[in-house]
C-alpha positions in Angstrom: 89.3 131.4 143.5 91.7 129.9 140.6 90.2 129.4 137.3 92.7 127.6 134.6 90.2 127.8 131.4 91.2 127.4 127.4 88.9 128.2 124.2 85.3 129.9 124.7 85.5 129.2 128.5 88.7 131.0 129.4 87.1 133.9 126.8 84.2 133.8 129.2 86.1 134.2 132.4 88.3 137.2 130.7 84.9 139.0 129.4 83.5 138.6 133.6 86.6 139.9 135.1 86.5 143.4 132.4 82.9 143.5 132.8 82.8 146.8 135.0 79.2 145.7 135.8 80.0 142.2 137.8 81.3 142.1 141.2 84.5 139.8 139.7 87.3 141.4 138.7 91.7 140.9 139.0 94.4 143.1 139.4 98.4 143.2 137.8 99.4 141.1 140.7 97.8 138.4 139.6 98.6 138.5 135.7 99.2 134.9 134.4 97.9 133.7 137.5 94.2 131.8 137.3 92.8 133.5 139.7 89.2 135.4 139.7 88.7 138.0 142.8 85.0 138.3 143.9 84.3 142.3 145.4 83.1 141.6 149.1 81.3 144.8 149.1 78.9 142.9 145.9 79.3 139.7 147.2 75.2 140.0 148.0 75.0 140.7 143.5 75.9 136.8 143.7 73.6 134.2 143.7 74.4 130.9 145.9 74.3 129.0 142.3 76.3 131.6 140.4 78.8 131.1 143.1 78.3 127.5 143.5 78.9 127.2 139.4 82.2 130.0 139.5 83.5 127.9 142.5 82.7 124.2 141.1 83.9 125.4 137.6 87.2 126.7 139.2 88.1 123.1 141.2 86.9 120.8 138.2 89.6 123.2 136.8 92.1 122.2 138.8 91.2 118.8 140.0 92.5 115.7 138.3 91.1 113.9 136.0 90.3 111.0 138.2 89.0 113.2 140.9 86.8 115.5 138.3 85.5 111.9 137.2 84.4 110.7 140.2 82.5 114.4 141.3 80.8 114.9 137.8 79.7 110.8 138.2 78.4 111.7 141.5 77.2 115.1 140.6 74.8 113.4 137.8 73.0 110.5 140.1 71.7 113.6 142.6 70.5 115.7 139.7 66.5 115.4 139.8 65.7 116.1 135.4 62.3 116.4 134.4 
């Protein structure tokens, strides 16, 4: 999955990918490249929301603005608070 962060959130993704203790990681090939790598053999470590979250995160990443507009506005009218 390709994740494009800046600031605290990119810090975040570069602290899960060292993290010997998560099932992400990357390798040499990839360096510059925004990509996280999930380990299939700890895929079941995952959650369905941690991997919802890492995979939403990663296309609002990459989406365009428009696009990331229209999701989020989406996103917040089937989101139950309370």
């Amino acid at each position: 999955m390709r994740v494009a962060r800046r600031g605290r959130a990119a810090k975040a993704e570069l602290a899960r990918v060292q993290d010997p203790t998560t099932p992400f990681f990357t390798i040499a090939h990839f360096g510059g490249h925004p990509s996280v790598l999930l380990r299939g053999s700890r895929i079941g470590e995952v959650t369905c929301d941690k991997l919802a979250e890492v995979v939403q995160d990663a296309w609002l990443s990459r989406a365009s603005l428009r696009r990331r507009t229209e999701w989020l506005k989406t996103l917040s009218r089937h989101t139950v608070t309370g």
